[in-house]
Kinemage of the C-alpha trace (Angstrom):
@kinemage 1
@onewidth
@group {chain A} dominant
@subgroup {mainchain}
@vectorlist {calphas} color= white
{ca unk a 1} P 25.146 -0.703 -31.752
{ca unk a 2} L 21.560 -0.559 -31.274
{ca unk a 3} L 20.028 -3.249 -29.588
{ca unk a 4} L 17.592 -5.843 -31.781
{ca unk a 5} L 14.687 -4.857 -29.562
{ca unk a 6} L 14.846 -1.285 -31.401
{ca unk a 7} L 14.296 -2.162 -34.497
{ca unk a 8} L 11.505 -2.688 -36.885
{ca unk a 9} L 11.861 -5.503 -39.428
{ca unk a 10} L 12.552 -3.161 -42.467
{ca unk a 11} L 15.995 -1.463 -40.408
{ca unk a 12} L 17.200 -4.522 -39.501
{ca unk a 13} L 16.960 -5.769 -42.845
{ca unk a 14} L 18.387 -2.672 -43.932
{ca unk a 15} L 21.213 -3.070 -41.238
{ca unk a 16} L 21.931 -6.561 -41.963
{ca unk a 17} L 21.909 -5.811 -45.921
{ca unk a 18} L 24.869 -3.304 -45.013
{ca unk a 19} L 26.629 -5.758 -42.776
{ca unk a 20} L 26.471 -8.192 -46.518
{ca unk a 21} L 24.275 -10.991 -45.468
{ca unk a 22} L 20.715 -11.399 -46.901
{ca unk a 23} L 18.017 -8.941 -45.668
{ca unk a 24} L 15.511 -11.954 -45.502
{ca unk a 25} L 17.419 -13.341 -41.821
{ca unk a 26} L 15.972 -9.862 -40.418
{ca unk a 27} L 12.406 -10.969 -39.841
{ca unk a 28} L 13.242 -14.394 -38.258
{ca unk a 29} L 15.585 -13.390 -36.181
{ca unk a 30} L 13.457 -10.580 -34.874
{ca unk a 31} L 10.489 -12.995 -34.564
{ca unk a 32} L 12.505 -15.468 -32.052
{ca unk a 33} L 13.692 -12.785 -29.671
{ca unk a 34} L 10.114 -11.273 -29.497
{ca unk a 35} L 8.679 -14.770 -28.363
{ca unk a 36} L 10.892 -15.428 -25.653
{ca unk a 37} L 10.600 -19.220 -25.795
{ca unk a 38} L 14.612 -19.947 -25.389
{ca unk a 39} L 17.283 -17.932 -22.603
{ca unk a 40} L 19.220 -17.079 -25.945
{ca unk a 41} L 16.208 -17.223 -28.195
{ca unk a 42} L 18.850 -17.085 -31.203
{ca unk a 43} L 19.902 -20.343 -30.655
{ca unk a 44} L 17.585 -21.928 -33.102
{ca unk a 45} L 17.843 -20.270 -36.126
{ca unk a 46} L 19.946 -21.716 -39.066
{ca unk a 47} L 22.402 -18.507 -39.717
{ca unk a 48} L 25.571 -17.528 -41.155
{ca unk a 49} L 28.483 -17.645 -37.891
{ca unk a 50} L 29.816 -14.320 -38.811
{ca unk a 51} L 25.990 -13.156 -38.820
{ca unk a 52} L 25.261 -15.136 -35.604
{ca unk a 53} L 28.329 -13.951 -33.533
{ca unk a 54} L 27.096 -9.866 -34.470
{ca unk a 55} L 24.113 -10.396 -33.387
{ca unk a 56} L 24.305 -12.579 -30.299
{ca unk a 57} L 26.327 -9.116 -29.191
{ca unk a 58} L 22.550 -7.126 -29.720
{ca unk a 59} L 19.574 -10.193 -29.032
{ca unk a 60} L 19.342 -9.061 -25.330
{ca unk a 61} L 19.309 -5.261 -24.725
{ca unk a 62} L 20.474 -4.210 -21.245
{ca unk a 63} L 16.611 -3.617 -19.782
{ca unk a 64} L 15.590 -7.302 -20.569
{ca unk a 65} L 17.530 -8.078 -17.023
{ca unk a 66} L 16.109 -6.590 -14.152
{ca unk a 67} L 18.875 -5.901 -11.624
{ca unk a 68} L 15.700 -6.352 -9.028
{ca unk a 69} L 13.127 -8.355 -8.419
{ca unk a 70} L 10.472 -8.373 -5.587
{ca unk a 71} L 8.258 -10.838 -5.543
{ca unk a 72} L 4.415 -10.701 -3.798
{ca unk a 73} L 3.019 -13.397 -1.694
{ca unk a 74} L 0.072 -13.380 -4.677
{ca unk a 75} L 1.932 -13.963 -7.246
{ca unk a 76} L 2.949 -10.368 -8.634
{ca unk a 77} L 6.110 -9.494 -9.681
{ca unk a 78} L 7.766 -6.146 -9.716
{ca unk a 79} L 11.189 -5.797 -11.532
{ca unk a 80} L 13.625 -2.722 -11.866
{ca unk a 81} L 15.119 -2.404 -15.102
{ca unk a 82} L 18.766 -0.922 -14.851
{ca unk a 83} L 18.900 1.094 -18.200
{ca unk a 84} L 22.048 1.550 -20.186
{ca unk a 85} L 22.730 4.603 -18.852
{ca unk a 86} L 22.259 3.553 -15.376
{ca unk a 87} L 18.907 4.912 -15.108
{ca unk a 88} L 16.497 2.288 -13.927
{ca unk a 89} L 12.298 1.788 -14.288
{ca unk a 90} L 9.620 -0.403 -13.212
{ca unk a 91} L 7.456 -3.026 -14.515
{ca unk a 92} L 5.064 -5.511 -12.896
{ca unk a 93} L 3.685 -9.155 -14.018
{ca unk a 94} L 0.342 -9.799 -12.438
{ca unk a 95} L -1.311 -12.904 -12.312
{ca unk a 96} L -4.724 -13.527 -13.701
{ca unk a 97} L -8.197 -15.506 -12.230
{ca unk a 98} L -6.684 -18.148 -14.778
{ca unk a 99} L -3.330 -19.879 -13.717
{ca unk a 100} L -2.211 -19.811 -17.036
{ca unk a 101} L -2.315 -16.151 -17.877
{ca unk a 102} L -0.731 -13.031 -16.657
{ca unk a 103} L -1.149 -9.269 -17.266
{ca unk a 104} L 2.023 -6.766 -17.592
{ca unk a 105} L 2.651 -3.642 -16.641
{ca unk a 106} L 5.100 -1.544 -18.756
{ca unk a 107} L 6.327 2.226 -18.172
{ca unk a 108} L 7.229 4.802 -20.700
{ca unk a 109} L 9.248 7.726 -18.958
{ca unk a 110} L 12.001 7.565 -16.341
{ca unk a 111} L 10.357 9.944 -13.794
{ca unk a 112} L 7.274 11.592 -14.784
{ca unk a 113} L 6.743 15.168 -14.768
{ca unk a 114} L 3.090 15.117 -14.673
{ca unk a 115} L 3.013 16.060 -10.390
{ca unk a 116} L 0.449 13.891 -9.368
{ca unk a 117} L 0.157 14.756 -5.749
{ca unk a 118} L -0.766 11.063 -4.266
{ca unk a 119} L 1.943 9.215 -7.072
{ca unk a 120} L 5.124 7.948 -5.660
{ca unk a 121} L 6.759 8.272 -9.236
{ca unk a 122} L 6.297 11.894 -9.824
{ca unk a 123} L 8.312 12.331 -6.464
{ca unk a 124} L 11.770 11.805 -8.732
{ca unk a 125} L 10.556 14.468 -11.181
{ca unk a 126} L 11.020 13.450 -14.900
{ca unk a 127} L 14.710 12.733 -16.140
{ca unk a 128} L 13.476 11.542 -19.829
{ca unk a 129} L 11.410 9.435 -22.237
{ca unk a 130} L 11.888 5.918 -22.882
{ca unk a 131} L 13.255 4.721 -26.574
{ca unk a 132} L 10.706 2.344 -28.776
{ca unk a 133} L 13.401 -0.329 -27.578
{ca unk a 134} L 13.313 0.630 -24.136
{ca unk a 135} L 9.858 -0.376 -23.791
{ca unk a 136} L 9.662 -3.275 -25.810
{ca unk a 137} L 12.670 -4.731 -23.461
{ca unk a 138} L 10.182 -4.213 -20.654
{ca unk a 139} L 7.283 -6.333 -22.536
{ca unk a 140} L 10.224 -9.121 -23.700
{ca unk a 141} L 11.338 -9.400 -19.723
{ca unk a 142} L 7.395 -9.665 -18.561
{ca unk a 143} L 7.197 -12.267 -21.225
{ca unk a 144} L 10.309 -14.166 -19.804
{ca unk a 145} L 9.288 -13.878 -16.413
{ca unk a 146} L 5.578 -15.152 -17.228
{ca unk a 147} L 7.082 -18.046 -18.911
{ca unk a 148} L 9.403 -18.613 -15.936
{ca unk a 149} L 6.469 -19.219 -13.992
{ca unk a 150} L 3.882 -21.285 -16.353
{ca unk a 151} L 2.057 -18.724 -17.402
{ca unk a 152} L 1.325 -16.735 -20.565
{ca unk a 153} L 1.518 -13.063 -21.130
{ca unk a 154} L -1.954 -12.168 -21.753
{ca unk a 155} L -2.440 -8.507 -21.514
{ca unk a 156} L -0.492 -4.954 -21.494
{ca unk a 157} L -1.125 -1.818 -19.869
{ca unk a 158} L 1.187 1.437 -20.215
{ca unk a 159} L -0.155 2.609 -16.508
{ca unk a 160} L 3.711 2.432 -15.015
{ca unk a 161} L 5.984 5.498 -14.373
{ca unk a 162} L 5.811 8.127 -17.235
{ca unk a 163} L 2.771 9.964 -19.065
{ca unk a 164} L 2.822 7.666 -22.352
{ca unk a 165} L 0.803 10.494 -23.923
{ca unk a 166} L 3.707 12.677 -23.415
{ca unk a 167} L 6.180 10.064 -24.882
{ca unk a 168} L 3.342 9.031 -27.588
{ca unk a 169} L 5.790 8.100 -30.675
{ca unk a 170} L 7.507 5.933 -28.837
{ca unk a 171} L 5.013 4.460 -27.220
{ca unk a 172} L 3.148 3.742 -30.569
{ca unk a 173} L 6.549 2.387 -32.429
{ca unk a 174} L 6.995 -0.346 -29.627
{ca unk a 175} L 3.029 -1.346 -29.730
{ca unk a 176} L 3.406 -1.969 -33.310
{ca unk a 177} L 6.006 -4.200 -32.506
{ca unk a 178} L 4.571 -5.742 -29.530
{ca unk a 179} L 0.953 -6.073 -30.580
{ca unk a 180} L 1.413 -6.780 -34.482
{ca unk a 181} L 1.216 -10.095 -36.007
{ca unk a 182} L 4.718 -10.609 -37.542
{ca unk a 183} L 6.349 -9.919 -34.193
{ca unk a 184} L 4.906 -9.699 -30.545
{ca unk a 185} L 1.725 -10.829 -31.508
{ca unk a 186} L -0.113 -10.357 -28.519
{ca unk a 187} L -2.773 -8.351 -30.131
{ca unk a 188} L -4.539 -5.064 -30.517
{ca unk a 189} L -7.021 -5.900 -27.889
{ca unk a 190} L -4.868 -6.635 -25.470
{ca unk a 191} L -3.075 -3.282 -25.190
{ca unk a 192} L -4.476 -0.381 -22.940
{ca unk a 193} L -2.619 2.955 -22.747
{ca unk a 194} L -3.461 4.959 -19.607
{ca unk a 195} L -3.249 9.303 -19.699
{ca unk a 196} L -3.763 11.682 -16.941
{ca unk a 197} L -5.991 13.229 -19.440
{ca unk a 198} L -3.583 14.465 -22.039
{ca unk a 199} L -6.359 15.691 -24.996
{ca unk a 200} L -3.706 16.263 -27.675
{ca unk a 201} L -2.183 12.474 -27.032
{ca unk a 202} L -5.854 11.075 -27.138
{ca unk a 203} L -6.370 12.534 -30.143
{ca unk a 204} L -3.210 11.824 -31.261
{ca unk a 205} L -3.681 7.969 -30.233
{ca unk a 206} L -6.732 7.971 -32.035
{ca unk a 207} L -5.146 8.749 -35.385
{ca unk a 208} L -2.938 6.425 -34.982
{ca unk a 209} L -4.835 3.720 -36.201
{ca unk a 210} L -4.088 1.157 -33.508
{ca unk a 211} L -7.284 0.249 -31.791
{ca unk a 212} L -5.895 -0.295 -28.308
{ca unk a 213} L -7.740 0.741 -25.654
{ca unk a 214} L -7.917 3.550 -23.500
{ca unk a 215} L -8.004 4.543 -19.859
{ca unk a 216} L -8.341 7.746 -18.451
{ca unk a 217} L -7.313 8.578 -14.855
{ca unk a 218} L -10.136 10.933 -13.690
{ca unk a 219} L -9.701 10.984 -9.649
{ca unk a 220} L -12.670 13.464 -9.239
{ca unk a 221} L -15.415 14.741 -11.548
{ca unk a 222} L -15.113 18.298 -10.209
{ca unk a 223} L -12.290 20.356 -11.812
{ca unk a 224} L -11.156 22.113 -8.269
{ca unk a 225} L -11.070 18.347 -6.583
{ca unk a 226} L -9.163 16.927 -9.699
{ca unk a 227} L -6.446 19.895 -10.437
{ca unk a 228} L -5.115 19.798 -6.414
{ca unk a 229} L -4.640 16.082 -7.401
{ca unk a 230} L -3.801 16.208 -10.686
{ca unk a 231} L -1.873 19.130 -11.744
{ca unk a 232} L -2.626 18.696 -15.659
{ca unk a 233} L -6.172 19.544 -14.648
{ca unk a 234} L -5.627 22.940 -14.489
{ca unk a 235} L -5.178 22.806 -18.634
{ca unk a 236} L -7.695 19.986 -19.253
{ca unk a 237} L -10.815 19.864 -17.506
{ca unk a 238} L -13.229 17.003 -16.645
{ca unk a 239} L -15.278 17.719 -19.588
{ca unk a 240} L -13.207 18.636 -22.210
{ca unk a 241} L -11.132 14.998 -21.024
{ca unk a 242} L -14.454 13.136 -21.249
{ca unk a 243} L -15.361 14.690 -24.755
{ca unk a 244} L -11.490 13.428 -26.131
{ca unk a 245} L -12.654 9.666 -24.538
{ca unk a 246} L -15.888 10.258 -26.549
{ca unk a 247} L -14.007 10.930 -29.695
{ca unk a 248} L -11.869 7.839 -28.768
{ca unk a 249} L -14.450 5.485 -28.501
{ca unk a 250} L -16.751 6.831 -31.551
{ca unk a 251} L -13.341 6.150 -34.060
{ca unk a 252} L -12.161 2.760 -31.993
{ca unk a 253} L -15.227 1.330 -30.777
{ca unk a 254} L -13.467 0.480 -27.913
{ca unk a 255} L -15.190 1.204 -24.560
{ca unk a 256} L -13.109 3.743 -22.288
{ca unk a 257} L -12.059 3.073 -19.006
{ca unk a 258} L -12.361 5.354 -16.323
{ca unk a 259} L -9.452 5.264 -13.241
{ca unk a 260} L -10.749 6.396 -10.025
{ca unk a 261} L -8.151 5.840 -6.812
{ca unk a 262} L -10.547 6.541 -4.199
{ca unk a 263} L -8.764 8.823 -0.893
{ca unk a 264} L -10.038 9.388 2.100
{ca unk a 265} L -11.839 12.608 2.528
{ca unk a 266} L -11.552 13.837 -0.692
{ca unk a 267} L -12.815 12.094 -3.724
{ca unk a 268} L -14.924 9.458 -1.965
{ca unk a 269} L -18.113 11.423 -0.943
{ca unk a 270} L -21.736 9.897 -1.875
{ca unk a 271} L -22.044 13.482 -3.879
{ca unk a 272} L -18.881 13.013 -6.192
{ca unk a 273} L -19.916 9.378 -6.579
{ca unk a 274} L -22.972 11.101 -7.482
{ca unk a 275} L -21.836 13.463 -9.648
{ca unk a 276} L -19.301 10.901 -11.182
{ca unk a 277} L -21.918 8.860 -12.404
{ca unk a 278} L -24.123 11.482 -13.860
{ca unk a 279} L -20.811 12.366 -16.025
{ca unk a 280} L -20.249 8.757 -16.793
{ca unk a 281} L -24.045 7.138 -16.869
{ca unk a 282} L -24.519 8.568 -20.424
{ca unk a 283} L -21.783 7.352 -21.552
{ca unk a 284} L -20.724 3.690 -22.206
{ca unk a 285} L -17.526 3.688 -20.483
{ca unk a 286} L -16.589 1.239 -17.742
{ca unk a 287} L -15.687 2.615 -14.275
{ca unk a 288} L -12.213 1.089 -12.686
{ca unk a 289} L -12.128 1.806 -8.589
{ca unk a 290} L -8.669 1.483 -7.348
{ca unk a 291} L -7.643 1.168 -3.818
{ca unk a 292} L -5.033 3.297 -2.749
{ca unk a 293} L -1.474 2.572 -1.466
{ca unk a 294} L 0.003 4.867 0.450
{ca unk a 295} L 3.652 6.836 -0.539
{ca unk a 296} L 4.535 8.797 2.585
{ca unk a 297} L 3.772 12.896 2.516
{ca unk a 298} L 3.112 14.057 -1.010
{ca unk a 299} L 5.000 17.000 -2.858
{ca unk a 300} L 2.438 19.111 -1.245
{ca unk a 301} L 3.113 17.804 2.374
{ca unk a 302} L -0.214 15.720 2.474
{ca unk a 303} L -0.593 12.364 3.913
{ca unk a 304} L -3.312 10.530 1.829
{ca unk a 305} L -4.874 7.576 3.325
{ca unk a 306} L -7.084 4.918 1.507
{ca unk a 307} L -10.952 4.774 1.426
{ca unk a 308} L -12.579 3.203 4.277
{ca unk a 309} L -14.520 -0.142 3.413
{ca unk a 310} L -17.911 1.097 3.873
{ca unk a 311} L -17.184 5.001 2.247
{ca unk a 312} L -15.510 2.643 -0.996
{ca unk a 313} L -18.678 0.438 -0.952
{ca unk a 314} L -21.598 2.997 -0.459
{ca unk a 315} L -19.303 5.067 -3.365
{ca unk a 316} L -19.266 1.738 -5.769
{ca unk a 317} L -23.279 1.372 -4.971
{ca unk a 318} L -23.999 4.938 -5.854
{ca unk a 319} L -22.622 4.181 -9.394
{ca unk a 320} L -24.197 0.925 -9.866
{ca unk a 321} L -27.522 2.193 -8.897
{ca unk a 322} L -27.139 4.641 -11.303
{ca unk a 323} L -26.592 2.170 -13.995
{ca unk a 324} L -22.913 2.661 -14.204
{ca unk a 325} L -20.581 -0.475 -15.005
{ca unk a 326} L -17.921 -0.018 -12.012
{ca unk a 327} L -15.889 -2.529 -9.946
{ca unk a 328} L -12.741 -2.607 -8.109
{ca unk a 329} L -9.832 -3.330 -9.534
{ca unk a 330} L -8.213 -5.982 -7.472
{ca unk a 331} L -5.027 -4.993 -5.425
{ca unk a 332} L -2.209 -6.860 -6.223
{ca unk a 333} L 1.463 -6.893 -4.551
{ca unk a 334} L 0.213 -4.768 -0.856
{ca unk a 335} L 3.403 -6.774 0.427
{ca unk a 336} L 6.024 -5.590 -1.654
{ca unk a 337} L 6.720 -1.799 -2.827
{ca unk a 338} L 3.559 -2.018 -4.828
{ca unk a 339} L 2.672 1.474 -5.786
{ca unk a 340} L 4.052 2.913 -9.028
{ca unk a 341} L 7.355 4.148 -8.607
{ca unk a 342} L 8.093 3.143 -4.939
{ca unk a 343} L 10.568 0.385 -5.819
{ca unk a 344} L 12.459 2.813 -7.676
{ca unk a 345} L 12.726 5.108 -5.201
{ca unk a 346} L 13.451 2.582 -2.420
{ca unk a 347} L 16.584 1.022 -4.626
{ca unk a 348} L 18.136 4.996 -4.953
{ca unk a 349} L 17.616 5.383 -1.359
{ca unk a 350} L 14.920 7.630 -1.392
């Protein structure tokens, strides 16, 4: 049996038509477990016993409870979702500026296959896509945990393990759920989806209809820097990427975000912060600066180390002088396994 988190209204209506009880329970019963508000968020509704007891058996799929939970001196939590076939991912609450409000952190692969070089996650390789159902578990234990600690669920970002543009109809089934109206509701605004600059899934995304937003994870604006970090830069260079955010942005009219993880001694010279913004200036796209956690020795036997203060600063002031919209994006968790995919790893022994 499937659990309820994998379906849309119209198959569980279909589902609970063939199980003889009205199709019209499917919507409310769907709408409690997506907001979260009870521990057995069935509890409320007025139901047939018989319909009740079935699905009682379904409300809470097996990745709505982590099996671990770290928890950062800040605020942040990380959880590892044990999947039902023992396979386990990540996903993070962070709190916002405002005490009431958090931001989540979802994945959409176990593994990822993509080979990053300074990614703890693509050190596991890629073992397979998430289901629809899979994900939306991950968004319905953020919202629990948020609640759990007074605040609200405010925003959603597929930047966890996986490529999501590599796992793209499954990614866009559970954001329909999540972000529409008669379910999650948290909104179409609230939703980014991040891509090592997969064109085919931009496009793809952009088709789609949904209006989320976008992020791309550029790492250099040279395509010899970008493909020794980012192997999927060897089929997808830095412009053809930046024309597919274009596209994006001309059929949303929602501003791109750039990802730049700054390393030491590689991407963080005043001439690729030069050359970043020259790519970017002309373009009204917002520039996010991450600061980099180390994972150990990479799969190509490097040791990357984070920016120095002043080399992240003097890059950051080359792209505002420039005109560029760029800021840091604040670290969150440094005292638990905070990088993507290093809890994971440290719970298999790795």
């Amino acid at each position: 049996m499937r659990p309820l988190s994998d379906y849309t209204v119209e198959e569980l209506e279909r589902e609970i038509a063939g199980w003889g009880f009205k199709p019209s329970h499917a919507a409310p019963v769907l709408r409690a477990l997506y907001a979260q508000e009870r521990e057995r968020p069935l509890d409320d509704l007025v139901l047939p016993r018989p319909l009740a007891e079935r699905l009682a058996g379904i409300a809470a799929g097996p990745g709505q409870v982590p099996a671990v939970r770290q928890q950062a001196a800040d605020g942040t939590s990380k959880l590892l979702i044990r999947l039902e076939d023992g396979r386990t991912v990540e996903t993070v609450l962070m709190p916002d500026f405002r005490a009431d409000r958090a931001a989540g952190c979802v994945s959409s692969q176990v593994g990822c296959a993509m080979g990053c070089d300074f990614c703890a996650t693509t050190k596991t390789g890629f073992e397979r896509n998430l289901t629809s159902g899979e994900i939306v578990d991950q968004f319905l234990a953020l919202r629990r945990e948020a609640r759990s600690t007074g605040r609200r669920l405010q925003t959603l970002v597929f930047m966890g393990m996986g490529e999501p543009m590599l796992n793209l109809d499954a990614v866009i089934a559970a954001i329909r759920r999540i972000a529409a109206n008669e379910l999650g509701a948290l909104g179409w605004r609230q939703v980014t989806v991040s891509t090592v600059g997969i064109v085919p899934g931009i496009e793809k995304l952009a088709e789609s209809g949904l209006n989320v937003h976008l992020a791309v994870s550029l790492h250099s604006p040279d395509d010899e820097t970008r493909a020794r970090l980012i192997p999927a830069g060897k089929r997808f260079g830095v412009d053809e990427v930046l024309a597919a955010a274009d596209r994006y942005q001309e059929r949303t009219g929602r501003p791109v975000t750039i990802q730049y993880c700054l390393l030491s001694g590689v991407n963080d010279s005043a001439a690729q912060a030069a050359r970043l913004a020259a790519l970017v200036g002309r373009r009204r796209m917002h520039v996010n600066l991450l600061h980099y956690n180390p994972t150990g020795l990479s799969l190509r036997g490097l040791s990357y180390a984070s920016s120095s203060d002043e080399a992240s600063l003097a890059f950051l002031g080359v792209l505002r002088d420039a005109g560029v919209v760029a800021h840091f994006r604040r670290s969150r968790g440094d005292d638990i396994d905070a990088a993507c995919g290093q809890l994971r790893r440290r719970a298999a022994g790795g």
